[in-house]
N, C-alpha and C positions, 0 to 999 in steps of 0.2 A: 939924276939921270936914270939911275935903276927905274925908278916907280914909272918911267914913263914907258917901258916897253910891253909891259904886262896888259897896259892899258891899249896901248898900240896893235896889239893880238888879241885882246878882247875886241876891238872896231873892225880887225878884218874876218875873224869867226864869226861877225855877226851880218858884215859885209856882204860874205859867202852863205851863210846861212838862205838870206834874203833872195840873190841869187841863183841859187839854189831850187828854194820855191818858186819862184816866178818860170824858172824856166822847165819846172815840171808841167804847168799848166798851159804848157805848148805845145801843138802838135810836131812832124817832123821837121814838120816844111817851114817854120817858124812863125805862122800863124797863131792864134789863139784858136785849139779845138772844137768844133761843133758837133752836136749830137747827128746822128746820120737819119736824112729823109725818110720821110715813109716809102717811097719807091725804092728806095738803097736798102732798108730793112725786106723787103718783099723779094726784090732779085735776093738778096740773101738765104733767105729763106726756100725757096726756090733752088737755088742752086743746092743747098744743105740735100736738097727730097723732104723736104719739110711738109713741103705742100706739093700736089700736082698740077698738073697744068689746066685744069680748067677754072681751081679755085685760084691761082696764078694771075690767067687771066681777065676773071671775073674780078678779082679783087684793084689789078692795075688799074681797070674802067670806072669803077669804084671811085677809087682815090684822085681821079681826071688825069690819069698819066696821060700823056700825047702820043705821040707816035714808040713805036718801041727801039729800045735800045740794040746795037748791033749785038748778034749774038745771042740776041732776044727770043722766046719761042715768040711765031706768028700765027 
């Protein structure tokens, strides 16, 4: 009966392990993570002062963004 608990805490160390990684590669929301849009990188950048607003703009029309986002320069 000894030797079986050592072995019983090695299955859930590795258990947890497992779980562990998986639920790193999760976003909050419990989705699986996705890289962020070229549009989502652009307002980023954007909002930083990275860029100004007319490369801003030019570059949204560029990438065929649609109509602008609230909050959006026009």
């Amino acid at each position: 009966m000894f030797g079986l608990f050592p072995l019983l805490l090695l299955i859930a160390v590795i258990v947890g392990a497992v779980m562990l990684a998986r639920s790193a590669g999760r976003s909050r929301t419990g989705g699986p993570s996705r890289p962020p849009s070229a549009l989502e990188l652009l307002n980023a950048r954007y909002a930083r002062g990275e860029i100004g607003r007319d490369e801003y703009l030019r570059t949204r029309a560029d990438i065929g963004a649609g109509s602008p986002q609230p909050g959006a320069p026009t």
